[in-house]
N, C-alpha and C positions, 0 to 999 in steps of 0.2 A: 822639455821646457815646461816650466811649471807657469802658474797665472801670473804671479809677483813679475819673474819676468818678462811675460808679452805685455803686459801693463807698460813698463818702461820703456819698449822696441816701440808698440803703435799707440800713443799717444789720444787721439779722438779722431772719429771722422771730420772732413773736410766738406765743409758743405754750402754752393754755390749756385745759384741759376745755368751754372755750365757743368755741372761736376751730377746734377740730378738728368741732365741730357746725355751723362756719359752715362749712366745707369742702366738707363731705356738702349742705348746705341751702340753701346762698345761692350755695355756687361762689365761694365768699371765700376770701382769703387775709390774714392780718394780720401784717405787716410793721411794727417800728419806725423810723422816718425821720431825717432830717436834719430838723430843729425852721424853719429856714428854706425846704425843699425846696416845690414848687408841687406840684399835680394832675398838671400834663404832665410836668413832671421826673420826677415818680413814674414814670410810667405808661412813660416813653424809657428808665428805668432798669431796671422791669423788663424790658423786650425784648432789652434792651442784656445784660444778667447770667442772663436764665432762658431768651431766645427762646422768647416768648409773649407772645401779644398781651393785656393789661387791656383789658374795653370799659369800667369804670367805677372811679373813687378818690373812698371818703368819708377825710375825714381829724377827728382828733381828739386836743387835746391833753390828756393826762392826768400824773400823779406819776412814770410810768414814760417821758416823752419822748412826740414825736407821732405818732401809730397812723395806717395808712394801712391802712384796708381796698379791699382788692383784689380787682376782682370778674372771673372770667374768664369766654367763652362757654359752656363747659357743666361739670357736675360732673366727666366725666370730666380737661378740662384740669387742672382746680384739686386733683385727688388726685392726677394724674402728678405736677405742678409738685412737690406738700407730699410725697409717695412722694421725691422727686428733692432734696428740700432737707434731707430729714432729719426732718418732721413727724410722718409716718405711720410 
């Protein structure tokens, strides 16, 4: 997967007074998506746009487009990652 298209899969991070406590607690990340994108697409895009590995994608559609929580292996990835995207 080239940049062009993880750009179109994940869209920008999600970013919320609940969404910076999943950061610290769960190792989540919440990204809004492409409304057609899969699990695995998710997960090629972000390694492809952040290099870092997701081991896990809930997804859910809301008023605001479809939310892909992004789970990574420990708290400290998922603060670099959200430190490196502009979250933190």
């Amino acid at each position: 997967m080239n940049v062009e298209e993880a750009t179109k899969i994940v869209i920008r991070p999600y970013i919320t007074e609940k969404t910076f406590a999943l950061v610290e607690n769960e190792q989540k990340i919440v990204f809004l998506v492409d409304k057609e994108s899969s699990k695995p697409r998710i997960i090629e895009a972000i390694k492809t746009l952040y290099n870092e590995n997701a081991i896990q994608v809930e997804t859910a559609r809301t008023i605001y487009g479809k939310k892909a929580f992004v789970k990574f292996d420990s708290s400290d990835k998922a603060r670099d990652l959200a430190t490196k995207i502009g979250m933190l």
